[in-house]
Each structure stands twice: as structure tokens, then as C-alpha cells.
C-alpha positions in Angstrom: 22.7 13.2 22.0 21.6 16.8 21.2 23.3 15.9 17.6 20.8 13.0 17.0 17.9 14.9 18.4 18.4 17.1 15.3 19.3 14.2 12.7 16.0 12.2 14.1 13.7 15.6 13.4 15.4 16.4 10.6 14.6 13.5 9.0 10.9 13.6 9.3 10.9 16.5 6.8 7.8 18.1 8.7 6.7 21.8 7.1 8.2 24.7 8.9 4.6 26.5 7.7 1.4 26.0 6.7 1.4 25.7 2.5 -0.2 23.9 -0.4 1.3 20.4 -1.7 1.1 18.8 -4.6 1.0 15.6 -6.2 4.4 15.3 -7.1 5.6 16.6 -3.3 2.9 13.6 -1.5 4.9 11.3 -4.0 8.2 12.5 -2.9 7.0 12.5 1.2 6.1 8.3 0.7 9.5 7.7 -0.7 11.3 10.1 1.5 9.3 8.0 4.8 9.9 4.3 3.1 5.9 4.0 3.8 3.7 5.6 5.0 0.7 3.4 7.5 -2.9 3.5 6.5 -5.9 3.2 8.6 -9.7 3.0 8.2 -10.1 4.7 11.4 -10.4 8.6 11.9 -10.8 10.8 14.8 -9.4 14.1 13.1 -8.5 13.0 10.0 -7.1 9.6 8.9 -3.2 8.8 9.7 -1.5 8.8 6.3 -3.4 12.0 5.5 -1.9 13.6 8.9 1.1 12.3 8.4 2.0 13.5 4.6 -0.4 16.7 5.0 2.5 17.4 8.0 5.1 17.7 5.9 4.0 18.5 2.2 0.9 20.8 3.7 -2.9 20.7 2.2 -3.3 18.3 -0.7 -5.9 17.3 -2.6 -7.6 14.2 -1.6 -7.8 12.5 -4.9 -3.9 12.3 -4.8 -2.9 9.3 -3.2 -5.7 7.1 -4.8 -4.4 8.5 -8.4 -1.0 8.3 -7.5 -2.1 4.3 -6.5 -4.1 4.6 -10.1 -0.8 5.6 -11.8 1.5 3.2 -10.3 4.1 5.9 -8.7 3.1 4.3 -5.3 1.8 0.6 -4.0 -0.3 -0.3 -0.9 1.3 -3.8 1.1 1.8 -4.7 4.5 4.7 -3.1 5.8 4.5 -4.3 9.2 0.8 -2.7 8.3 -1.2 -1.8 5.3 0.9 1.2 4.4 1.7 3.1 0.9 5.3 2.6 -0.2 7.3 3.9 -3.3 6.3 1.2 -6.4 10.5 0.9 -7.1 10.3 -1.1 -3.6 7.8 -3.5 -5.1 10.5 -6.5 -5.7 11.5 -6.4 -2.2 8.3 -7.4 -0.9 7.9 -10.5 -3.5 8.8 -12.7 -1.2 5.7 -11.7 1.5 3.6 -12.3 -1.6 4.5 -15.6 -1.7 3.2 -16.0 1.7 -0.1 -16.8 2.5 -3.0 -14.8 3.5 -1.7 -13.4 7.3 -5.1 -13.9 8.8 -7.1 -16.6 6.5 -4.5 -18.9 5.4 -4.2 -20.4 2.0 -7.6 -18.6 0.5 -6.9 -18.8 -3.3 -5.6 -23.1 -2.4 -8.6 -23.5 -0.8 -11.3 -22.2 -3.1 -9.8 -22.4 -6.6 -13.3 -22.1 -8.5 -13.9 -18.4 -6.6 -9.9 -17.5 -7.2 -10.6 -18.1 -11.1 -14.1 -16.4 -10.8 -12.7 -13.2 -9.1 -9.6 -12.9 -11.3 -12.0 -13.1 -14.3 -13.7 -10.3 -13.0 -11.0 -8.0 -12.5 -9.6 -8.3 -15.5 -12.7 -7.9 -17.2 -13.9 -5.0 -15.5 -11.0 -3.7 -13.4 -10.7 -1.4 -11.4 -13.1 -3.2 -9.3 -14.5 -2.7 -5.8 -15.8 -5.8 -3.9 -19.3 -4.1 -3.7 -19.7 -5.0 -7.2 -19.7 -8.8 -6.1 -22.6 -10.3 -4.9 -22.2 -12.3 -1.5 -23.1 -11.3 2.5 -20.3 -11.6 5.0 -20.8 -13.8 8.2 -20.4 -12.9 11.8 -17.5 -11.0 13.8 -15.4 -8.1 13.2 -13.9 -8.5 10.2 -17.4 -10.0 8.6 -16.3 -10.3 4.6 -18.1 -11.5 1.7 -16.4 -14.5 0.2 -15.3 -12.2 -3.3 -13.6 -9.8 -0.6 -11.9 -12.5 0.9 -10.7 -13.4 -2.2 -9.7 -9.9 -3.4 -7.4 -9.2 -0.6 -5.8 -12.6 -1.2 -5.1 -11.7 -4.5 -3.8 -8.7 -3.4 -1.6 -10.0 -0.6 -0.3 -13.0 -3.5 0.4 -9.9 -5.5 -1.8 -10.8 -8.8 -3.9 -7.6 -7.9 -3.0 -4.3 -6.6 -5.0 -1.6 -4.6 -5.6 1.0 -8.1 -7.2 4.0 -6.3 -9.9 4.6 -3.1 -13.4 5.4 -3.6 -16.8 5.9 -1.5 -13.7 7.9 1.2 -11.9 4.8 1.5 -13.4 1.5 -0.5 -10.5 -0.5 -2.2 -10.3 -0.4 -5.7 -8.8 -3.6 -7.4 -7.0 -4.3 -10.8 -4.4 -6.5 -12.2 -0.8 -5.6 -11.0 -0.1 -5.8 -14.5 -1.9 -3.2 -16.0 -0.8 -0.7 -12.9 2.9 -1.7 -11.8 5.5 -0.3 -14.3 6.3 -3.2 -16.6 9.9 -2.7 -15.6 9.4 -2.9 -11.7 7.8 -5.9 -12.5 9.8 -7.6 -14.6 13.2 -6.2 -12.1 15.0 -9.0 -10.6 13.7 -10.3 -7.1 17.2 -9.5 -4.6 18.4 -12.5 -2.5 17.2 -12.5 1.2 20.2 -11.0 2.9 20.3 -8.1 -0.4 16.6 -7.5 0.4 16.7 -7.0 4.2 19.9 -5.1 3.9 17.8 -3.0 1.5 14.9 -2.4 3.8 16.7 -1.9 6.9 18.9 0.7 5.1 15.9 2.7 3.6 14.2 2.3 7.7 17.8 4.0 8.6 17.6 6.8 6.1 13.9 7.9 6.9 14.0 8.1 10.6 17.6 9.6 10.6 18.6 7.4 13.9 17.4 3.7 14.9 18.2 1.8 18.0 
């Protein structure tokens, strides 16, 4: 037992002392981790920055919206919003066939606003849903209809989240002209290659699963 104990901490890959990281070490720290959750909420400070700032030390806070920018990394749903190593991006093509988790079949449903939105973004990508018009209705979650449609586009995989601004308002853009043209055009693995894949790279990160 003492023997995983160590393999468990190990793996985490926290900093023995308090240092400066850099781009490339945040970078390494998300593929190290398999992903790495995001949320909008902060207390401290938010939990992807507490997370990789406790293992790669101070970094700049540009560097995970450029490294988004640049394509080294990708934002999906990985169990929740969270930032994942862009080589991983064909194991998560079949989620994007999926539909919206919480609104259903969005882009099916309102084809004229799908076609509007992508028109947009490709136009004047990256693109932040404040620079569509619209008011959201009532309740938590109280969206504009362009917003709606930009995070179905992004959970279908046409768009991809290309960099944070305003602290932490999605920018949008076509997964083409973000994704590596070579992870894109990779083969998708079968069902049993891909969750083999994903449960193997949840085994290496934590160092010992149940």
C-alpha cells in the first residue's frame, strides 16, 4: 500500500518548490494530467490555474488561451469542460457527433442561425458571442440564441475554443484554421481502440485507479 501511496503522488508531478513556468512546462503539465477541468468559478484563483500553477509554478496568464490559440491544446468535455493535449482530439470525435448535452439537437433545429453563426466565424474568427446581437431569457444558464449556437458548434466540433478574453469569455474559430491539419485529418480509432486509449492515459496520469 505504502508502494502506491508513492506511485499515486508521484504521478501528480506537483513542484517540490516555489518557481517560474513556462509555456512549454503548462503544455507539458495538460498532457502529463490527460486534462485538466475548467471552471468559471473562483474563490482563490480558478481550478486549472491551481492545478498547473501546482506543479509547473507561476505562469503567465496569457498561456493557456495562446496555447488554445496555437492549437498545442483543445478545450471539450472530458467528463467536464477541461483542456486536453490536441493529439487526443480524434478520440473524442465520436462525442462530437453527439448532440448538444444540455439543449439537444441545436444546429437540427435552427438551421438558418447554424449557417448565420458559422458565416460569422469564419468571417471574423476568433469571435466572442458578445459580438452577436441577441438577449438571453430567464434562469441560470440565460444564453443569447448566437451563444447557444456557438457552443453547439463547438460541442459538433466545427469550432474550437481559440483563446480566453475579458478573464475568461470564450473565443471561437473554425477547428480548421486552429487544429493541426494532421490531427485532423488522423484516423478516428474504433470504439474499443478509443476507450482502451483513454482509460490507459487515465492510468498513466493518476499512477493507480480502482
Amino acid at each position: 500500500m505504502t508502494a502506491l501511496r508513492r506511485l499515486a503522488i508521484a504521478a501528480q508531478g506537483y513542484a517540490p518548490r516555489g518557481r517560474q513556468g513556462t509555456r512549454g512546462e503548462v503544455e507539458d503539465a495538460i498532457r502529463a494530467l490527460s486534462c485538466v477541468q475548467l471552471d468559471s468559478i473562483t474563490a482563490v484563483e480558478r481550478s486549472h490555474r491551481i492545478a498547473l500553477g501546482s506543479r509547473v509554478g507561476a505562469y503567465p496568464r496569457e498561456t493557456v488561451s495562446r496555447l488554445l490559440g496555437q492549437g498545442r491544446i483543445f478545450e471539450y468535455w472530458a467528463h467536464e469542460a477541461c483542456l486536453i493535449p490536441v493529439e487526443e482530439w480524434p478520440l473524442f470525435r465520436a462525442a462530437m457527433r453527439d448532440h448538444h448535452p444540455w439543449r439537444g439537437d441545436v444546429i437540427g433545429q435552427h438551421p438558418e442561425l447554424a449557417d448565420e453563426v458559422r458565416a460569422a466565424v469564419r468571417e471574423r474568427g476568433p469571435i466572442a458571442s458578445r459580438d452577436f446581437d441577441g438577449k438571453g431569457g430567464d434562469g441560470m444558464w440565460n444564453w443569447k440564441p448566437a451563444k447557444i449556437m456557438l457552443e453547439a458548434l463547438w460541442n459538433s466540433g466545427e469550432v474550437v475554443i481559440a483563446g480566453r478574453v475579458s478573464g475568461f469569455q470564450r473565443l471561437y474559430d473554425l477547428a480548421e484554421r486552429v487544429i493541426p491539419r494532421e490531427v485532423l485529418d488522423a484516423p478516428e480509432p474504433d470504439e474499443a481502440t478509443r476507450l482502451r486509449e483513454l482509460a490507459a492515459r487515465a492510468v498513466r496520469a493518476r499512477g493507480v485507479l480502482t
